[in-house]
N, C-alpha and C positions, 0 to 999 in steps of 0.2 A: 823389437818394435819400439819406436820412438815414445814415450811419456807424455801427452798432448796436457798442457793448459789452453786453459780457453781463450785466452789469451794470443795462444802460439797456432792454435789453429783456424782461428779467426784469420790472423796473417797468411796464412797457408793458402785459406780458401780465397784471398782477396789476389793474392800473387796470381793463384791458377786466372783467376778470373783477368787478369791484366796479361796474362801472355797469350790468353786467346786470338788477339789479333796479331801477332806474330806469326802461331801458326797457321791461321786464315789465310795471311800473304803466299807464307810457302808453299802452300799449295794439301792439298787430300794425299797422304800416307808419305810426305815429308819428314825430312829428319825431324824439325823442329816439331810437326804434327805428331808423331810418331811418341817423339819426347815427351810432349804434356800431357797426350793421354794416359802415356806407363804411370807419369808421375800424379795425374790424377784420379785415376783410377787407385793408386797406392795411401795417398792421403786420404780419400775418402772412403777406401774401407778401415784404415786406421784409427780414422775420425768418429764412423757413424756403422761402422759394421759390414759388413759382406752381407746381411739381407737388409740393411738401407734400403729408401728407395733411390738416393742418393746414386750409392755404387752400382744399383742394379739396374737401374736407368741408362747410366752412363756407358755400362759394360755392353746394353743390348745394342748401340749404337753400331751402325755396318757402313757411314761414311763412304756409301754410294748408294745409286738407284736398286732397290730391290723390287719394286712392283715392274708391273707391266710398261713395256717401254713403245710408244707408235714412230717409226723413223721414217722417214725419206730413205728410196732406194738408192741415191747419191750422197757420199760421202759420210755412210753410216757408222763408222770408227766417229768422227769427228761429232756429230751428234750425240753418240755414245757417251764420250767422255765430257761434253756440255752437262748431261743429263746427271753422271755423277757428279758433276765439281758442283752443280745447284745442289742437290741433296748432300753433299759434304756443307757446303755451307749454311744451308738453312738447321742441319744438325747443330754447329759450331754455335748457331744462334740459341737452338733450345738448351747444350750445356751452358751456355752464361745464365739462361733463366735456372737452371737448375743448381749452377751454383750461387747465385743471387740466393736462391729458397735455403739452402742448404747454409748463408749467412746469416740469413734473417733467425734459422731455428738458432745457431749457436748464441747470435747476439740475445735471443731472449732467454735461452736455457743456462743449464750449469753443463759442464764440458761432461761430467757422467752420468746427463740423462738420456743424451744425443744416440748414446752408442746402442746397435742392435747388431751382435755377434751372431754367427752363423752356426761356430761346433759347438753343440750340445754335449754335455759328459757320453751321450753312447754312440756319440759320431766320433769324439776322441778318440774313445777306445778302441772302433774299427779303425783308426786313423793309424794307434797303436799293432792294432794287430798284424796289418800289413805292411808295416817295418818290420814287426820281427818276424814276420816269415820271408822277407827278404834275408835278414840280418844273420837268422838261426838256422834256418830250412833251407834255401836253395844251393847253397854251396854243397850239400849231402846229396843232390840230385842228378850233380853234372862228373861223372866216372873221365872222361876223358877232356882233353885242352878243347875247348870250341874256338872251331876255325870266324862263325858268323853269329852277328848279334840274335838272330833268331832263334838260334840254340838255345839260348838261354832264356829269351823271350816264352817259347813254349814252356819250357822249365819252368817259371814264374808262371805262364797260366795255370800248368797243370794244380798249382800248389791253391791258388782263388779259385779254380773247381771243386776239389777237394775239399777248401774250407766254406763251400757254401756261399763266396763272398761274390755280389753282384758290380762287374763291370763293362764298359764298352772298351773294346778293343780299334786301336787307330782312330780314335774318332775324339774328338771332333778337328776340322780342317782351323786351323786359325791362320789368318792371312797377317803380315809382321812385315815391315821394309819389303814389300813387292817380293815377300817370299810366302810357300804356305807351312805350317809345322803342325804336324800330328802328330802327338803324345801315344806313345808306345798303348797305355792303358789309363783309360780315364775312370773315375768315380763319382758323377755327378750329384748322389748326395752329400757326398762327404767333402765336395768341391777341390777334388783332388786330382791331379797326375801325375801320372809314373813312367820316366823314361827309364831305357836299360841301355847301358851305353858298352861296349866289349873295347875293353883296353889292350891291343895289340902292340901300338908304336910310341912314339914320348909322349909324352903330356902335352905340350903345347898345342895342339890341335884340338886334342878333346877339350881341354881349358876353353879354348873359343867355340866351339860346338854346344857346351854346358851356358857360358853364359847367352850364347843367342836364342838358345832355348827360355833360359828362364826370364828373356824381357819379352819375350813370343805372349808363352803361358799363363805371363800375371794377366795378362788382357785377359784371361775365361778363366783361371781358375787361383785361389784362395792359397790352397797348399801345395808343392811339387817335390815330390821324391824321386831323387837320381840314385839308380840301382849302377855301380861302375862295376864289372866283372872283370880286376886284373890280373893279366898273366905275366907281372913283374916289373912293369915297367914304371908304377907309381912308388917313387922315392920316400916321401915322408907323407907319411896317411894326413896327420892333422896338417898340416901347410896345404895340403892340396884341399882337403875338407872347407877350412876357414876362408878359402879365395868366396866359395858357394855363400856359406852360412851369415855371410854376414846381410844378405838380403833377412827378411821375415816369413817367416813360412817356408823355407826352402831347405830339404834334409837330403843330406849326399850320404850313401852306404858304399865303402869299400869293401868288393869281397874278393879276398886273393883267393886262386886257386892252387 
């Protein structure tokens, strides 16, 4: 994770704030929309924390209509989407006041009073413990080659049953580029996901599968751990590890079989 002066992220938060109307033009869940949110939504848990009001503000944003909607029985697709693009926009207005607010603290504060971090030392440790029961324990559970990711998937439940560890399973839905992605197992205290990915064919696919996942992700969650279960087809462990790792928060586990 980047080394913020107060200085540097002063700039940060004045940049997001000037590309707003960029993504305004292109429209609710455009590239460029798409782009400012990953990237500010990343600056300002960098900046001010994952329980910010800041990041947590910004994170609950759904950039369209979610209340009740009254339509005309004529041309109600076309209605529909008026009703989103107004609530994308009038959203696009409250993150500028919020990163206005989110200016004003830094301008009067010291850059490390601003911060309000999320993992407490015993959210670490469960944070830790479910790597290594990825890392230690599941490869000891799978006797035969798994033909489907779900094999393995169950494998891993079975192991957060056994150790008492509280999860949601496929949930939650996060909508990403007009797609939706659900994380194999979520952790919502520990604001964490876990996908399990089964390595059959080259690399180059699951490469692009991994990173669409993890600009999905950062939208809802803090930390994400890729469990890869491969059956030989991953060449050099760390090359393949450091494509992931260089994001923040994001931990990739090779387990050969």
């Amino acid at each position: 994770m980047k080394k913020w002066t107060k200085e540097s992220a002063l700039q940060a938060v004045r940049n997001l704030i000037e590309q707003i109307s960029i993504a305004q033009s292109e429209g609710r869940d455009s590239e460029q929309h798409i782009r400012w949110l990953a990237n500010a939504l990343r600056i300002l848990e960098e900046i001010f924390g994952g329980k910010s009001r800041y990041y947590l503000t910004l994170a609950s944003y759904k950039w369209r209509e979610t209340g009740a909607m009254m339509l005309d029985a004529y041309d109600m697709e076309y209605q529909m989407e008026r009703m989103h693009n107004d609530a994308f926009y009038s959203q696009m207005k409250q993150a500028k006041g919020l990163l206005l607010a989110a200016e004003d603290q830094l301008r009067d504060s010291e850059i490390s009073e601003v911060y309000d971090g999320k993992d407490t030392p015993q959210e670490t440790s469960e944070i830790i413990k479910i790597i290594n029961l990825g890392e230690k324990k599941l490869r000891k559970l799978i006797r035969n080659s798994p033909e489907r990711e779900k094999e393995i998937q169950e494998k891993f439940e079975d192991l957060l049953i056994a150790n008492e560890i509280e999860y949601s399973k496929e949930h939650p839905h996060i909508e990403y580029s007009s797609k939706k992605y659900i994380p194999d197992f979520s952790f919502e205290k520990l604001d964490l996901a876990v996908e399990i990915k089964l390595c059959k064919l080259e690399e180059k696919s699951l490469i692009a599968q991994i990173n669409d996942d993890i600009l999905a992700y950062r939208l809802k969650f803090k930390n994400i751990l890729f469990i890869i279960y491969d059956l030989g087809n991953i060449r050099d462990i760390d090359t393949f590890k450091n494509v992931f790792e260089k994001h923040s928060d994001v931990i990739v586990l090779i387990i050969k079989h």
